[in-house]
C-alpha positions as CSV (number, residue, x, y, z in Angstrom):
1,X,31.1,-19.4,-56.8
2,X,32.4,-16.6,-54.3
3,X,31.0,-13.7,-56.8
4,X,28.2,-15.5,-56.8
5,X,27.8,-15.3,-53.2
6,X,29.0,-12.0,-53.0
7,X,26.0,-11.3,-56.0
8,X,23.6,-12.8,-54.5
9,X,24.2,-10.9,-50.7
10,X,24.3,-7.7,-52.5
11,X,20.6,-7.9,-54.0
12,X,19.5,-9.3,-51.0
13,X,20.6,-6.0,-49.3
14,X,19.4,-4.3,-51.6
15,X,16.3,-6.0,-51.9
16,X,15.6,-4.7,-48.1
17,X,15.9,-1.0,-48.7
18,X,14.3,-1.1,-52.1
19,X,12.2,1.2,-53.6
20,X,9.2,0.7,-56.5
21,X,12.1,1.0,-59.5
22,X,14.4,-0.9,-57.6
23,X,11.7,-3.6,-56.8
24,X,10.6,-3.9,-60.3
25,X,14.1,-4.3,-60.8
26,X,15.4,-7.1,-59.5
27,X,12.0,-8.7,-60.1
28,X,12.0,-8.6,-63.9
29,X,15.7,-7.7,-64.3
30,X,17.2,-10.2,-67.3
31,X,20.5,-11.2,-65.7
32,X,19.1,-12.3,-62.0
33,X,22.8,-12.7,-60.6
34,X,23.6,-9.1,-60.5
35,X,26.5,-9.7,-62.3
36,X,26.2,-6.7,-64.9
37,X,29.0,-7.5,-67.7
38,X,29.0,-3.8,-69.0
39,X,29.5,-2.2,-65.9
40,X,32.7,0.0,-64.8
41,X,35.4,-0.9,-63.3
42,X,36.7,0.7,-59.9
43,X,39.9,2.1,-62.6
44,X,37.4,3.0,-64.8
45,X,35.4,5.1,-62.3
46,X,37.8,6.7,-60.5
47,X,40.0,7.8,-64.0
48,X,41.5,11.5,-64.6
49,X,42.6,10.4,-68.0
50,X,39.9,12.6,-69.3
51,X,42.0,14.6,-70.8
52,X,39.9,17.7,-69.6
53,X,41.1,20.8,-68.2
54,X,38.6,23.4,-68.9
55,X,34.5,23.4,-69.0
56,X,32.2,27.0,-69.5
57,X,28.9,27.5,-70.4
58,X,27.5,31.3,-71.4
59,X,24.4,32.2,-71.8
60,X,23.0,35.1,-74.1
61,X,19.9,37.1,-73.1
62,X,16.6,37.9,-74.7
63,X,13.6,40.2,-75.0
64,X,12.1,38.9,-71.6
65,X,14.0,37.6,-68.7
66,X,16.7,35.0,-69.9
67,X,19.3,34.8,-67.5
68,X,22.5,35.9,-69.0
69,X,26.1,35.3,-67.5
70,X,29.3,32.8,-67.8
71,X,30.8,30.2,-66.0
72,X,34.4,29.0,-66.2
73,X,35.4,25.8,-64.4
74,X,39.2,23.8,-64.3
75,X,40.0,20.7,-63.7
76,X,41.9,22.0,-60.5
77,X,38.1,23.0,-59.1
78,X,38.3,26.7,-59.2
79,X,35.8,29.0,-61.3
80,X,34.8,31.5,-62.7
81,X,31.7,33.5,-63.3
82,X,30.3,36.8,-64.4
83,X,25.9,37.4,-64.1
84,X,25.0,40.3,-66.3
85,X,21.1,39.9,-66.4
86,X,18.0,37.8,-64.6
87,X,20.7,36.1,-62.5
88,X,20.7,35.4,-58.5
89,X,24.2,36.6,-58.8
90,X,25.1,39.7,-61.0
91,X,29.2,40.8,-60.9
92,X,32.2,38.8,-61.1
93,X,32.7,36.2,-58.5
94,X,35.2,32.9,-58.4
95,X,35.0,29.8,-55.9
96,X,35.4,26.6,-56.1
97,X,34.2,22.8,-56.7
98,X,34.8,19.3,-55.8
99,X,36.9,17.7,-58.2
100,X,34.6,14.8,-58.1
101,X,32.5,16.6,-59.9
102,X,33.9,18.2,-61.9
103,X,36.1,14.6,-62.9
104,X,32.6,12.4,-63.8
105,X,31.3,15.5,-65.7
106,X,34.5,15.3,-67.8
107,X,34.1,11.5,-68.6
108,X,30.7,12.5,-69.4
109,X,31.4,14.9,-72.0
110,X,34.4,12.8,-73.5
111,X,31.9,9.7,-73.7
112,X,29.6,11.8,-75.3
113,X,32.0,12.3,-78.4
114,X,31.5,16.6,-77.5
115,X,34.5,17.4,-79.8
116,X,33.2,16.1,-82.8
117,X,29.8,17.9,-82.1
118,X,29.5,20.6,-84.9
119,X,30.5,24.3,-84.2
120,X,27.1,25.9,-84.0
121,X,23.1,24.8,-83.7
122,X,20.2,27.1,-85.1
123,X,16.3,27.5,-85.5
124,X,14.6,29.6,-87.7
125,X,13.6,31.4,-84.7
126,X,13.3,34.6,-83.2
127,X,14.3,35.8,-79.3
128,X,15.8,32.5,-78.7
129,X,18.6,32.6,-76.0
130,X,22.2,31.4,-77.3
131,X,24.0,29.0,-74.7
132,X,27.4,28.7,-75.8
133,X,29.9,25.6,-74.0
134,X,33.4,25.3,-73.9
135,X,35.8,22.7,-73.5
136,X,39.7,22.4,-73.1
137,X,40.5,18.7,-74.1
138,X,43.8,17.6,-74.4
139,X,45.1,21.1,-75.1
140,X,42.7,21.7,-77.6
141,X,39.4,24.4,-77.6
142,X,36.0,23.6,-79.0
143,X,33.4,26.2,-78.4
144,X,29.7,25.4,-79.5
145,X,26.7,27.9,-80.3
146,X,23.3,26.6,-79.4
147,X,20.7,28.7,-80.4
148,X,17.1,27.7,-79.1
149,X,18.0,24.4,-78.0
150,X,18.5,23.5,-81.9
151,X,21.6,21.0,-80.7
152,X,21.5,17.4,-80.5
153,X,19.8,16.6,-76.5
154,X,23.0,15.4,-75.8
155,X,24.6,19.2,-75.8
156,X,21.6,19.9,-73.9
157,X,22.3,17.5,-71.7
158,X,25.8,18.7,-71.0
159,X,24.6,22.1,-70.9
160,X,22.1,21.1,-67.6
161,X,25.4,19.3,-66.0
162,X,27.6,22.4,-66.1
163,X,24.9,24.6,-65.0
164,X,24.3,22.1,-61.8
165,X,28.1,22.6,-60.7
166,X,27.4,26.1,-59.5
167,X,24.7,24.8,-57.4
168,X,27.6,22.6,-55.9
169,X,29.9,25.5,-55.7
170,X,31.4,27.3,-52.6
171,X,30.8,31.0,-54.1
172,X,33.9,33.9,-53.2
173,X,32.7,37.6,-54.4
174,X,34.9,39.2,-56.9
175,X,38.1,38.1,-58.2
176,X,40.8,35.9,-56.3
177,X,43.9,38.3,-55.5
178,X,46.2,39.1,-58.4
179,X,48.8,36.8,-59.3
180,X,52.1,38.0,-59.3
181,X,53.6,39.6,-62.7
182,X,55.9,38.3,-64.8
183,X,58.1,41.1,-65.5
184,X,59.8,42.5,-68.3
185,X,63.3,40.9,-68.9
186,X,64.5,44.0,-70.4
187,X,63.7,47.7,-70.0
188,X,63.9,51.3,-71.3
189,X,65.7,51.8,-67.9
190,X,68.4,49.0,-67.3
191,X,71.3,51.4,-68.0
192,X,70.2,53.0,-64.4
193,X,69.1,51.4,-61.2
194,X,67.0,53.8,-60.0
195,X,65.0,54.8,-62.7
196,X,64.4,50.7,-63.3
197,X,63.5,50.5,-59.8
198,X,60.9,53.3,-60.3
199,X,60.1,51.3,-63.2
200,X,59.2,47.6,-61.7
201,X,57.6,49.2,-59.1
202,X,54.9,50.5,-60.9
203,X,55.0,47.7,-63.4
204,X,53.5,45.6,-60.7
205,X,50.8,48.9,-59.5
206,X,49.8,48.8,-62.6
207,X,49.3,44.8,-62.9
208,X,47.4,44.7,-59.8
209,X,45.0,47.9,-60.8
210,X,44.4,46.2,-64.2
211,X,43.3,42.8,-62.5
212,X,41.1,44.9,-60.1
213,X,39.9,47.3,-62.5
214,X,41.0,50.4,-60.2
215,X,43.3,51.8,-63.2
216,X,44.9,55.2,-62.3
217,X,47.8,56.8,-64.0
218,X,50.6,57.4,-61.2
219,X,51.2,61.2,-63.1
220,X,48.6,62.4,-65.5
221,X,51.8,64.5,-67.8
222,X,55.3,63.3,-66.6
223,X,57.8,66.0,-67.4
224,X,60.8,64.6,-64.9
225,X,63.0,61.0,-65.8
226,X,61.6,59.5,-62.4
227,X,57.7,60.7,-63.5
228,X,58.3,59.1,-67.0
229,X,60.0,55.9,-65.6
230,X,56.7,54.9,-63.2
231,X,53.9,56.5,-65.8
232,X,55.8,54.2,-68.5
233,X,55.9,51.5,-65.8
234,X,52.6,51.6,-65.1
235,X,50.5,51.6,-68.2
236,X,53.5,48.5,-69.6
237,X,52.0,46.9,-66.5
238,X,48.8,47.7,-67.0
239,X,48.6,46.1,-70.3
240,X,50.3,43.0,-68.8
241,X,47.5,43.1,-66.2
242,X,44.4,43.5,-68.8
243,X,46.1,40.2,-70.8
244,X,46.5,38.4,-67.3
245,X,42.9,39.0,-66.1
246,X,41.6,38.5,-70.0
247,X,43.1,35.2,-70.0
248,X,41.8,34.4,-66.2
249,X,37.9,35.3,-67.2
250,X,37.7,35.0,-70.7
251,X,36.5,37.4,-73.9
252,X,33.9,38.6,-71.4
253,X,35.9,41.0,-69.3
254,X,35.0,44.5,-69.7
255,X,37.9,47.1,-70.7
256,X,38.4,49.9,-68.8
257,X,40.7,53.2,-69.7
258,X,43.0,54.2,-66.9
259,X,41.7,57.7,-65.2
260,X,43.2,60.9,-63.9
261,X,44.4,61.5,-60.1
């Protein structure tokens, strides 16, 4: 009797802000109590146990103007994106989301059975854009290829819902700062302080310049111990810094070759 009541008070508020849809609603609706059987629950709502730690979307260019860029959102709310062409934004930037969002987007794409979506969608068509998704799920990676909007409407559906995050975001230009480098455990140089000193040192320059693409060899033809020790510092760090920022942004960050003083 009390949910009832409590059933009966919640259409009648609703009843006094309604709209047209709402109106025809509770007019014509089947089950007049309000009590919907199917719906949620406040656990079921409000669940992380999505399993979902990692959402992208890329897409390709064309002949005419077909944006073209990639976005990278976790389950912690930071991205990351990269606009190449016909984009408001062109360059790397990162930011970040609610996790609201980001956590009913999840459920979404785990209730819409995304894993089990087949690898790639095509037309025979030509100058179609490709948009490509992404989703970490419970340690596993499933890309998809969606060429022309061949894919069921549910990937086009989740395609839209990715896209609307970064009309949600809180946009930062350029890459967050480097994260600090996990360096060697063993060296060339452990049988002398100093030169292993020289070493780390430039082990982490290096790191950093890789991450913010300013690479620039410390000595452009080391002749002395000390000269060798940072130049092979460096360019062992800047290796580890390429990997570091590969695995931050994805298959889409550009390469660059370290340059002279």
């Amino acid at each position: 009797m009390k949910t009832l009541i409590i059933a009966v008070l919640l259409a009648a508020s609703f009843l006094a802000l309604a709209g047209e849809i709402s109106d025809y609603h509770f007019k014509n609706a089947r089950d007049k109590s309000g009590n919907y059987r199917k719906s949620r629950s406040h656990d079921e709502v409000a669940s992380t146990n999505h399993g979902i730690t990692e959402i992208g979307i890329e897409r390709t260019g064309c002949y005419g103007t077909c944006p073209s860029y990639t976005f990278i959102v976790k389950s912690d709310g930071t991205f990351r994106y990269k606009g190449f062409d016909h984009v408001e934004r062109k360059g790397e930037f990162s930011g970040t989301i609610s996790a609201w969002y980001f956590r009913e987007l999840a459920q979404f794409i785990r209730d819409s059975s995304y894993m089990e979506l087949e690898d790639g969608y095509t037309r025979m068509v030509t100058d179609n854009p490709a948009t490509y998704t992404m989703v970490v799920m419970n340690g596993k990676r499933k890309t998809v290829s969606n060429y022309a909007n061949a894919g069921p409407t549910k990937l086009w559906a989740i395609e839209q819902l990715v896209d609307d995050l970064m009309a949600k975001a809180e946009w930062k230009s350029g890459l967050p700062k480097a994260p600090e480098p996990v360096l060697p455990k063993a060296t060339r140089y452990d049988g002398d302080p100093v030169l292993r000193l020289a070493y780390t040192e430039f082990f982490r320059k290096g790191y950093t310049d890789a991450w913010e693409q300013k690479e620039s060899l410390p000595v452009a033809s080391p002749t002395s111990e000390s000269d060798k020790a940072r130049t092979f510092g460096y360019v062992e760090g800047m290796v580890a810094g390429r990997a570091a920022r590969d695995k931050w942004f994805g298959t889409n960050s550009q390469q660059t070759s370290p340059t002279k003083p």
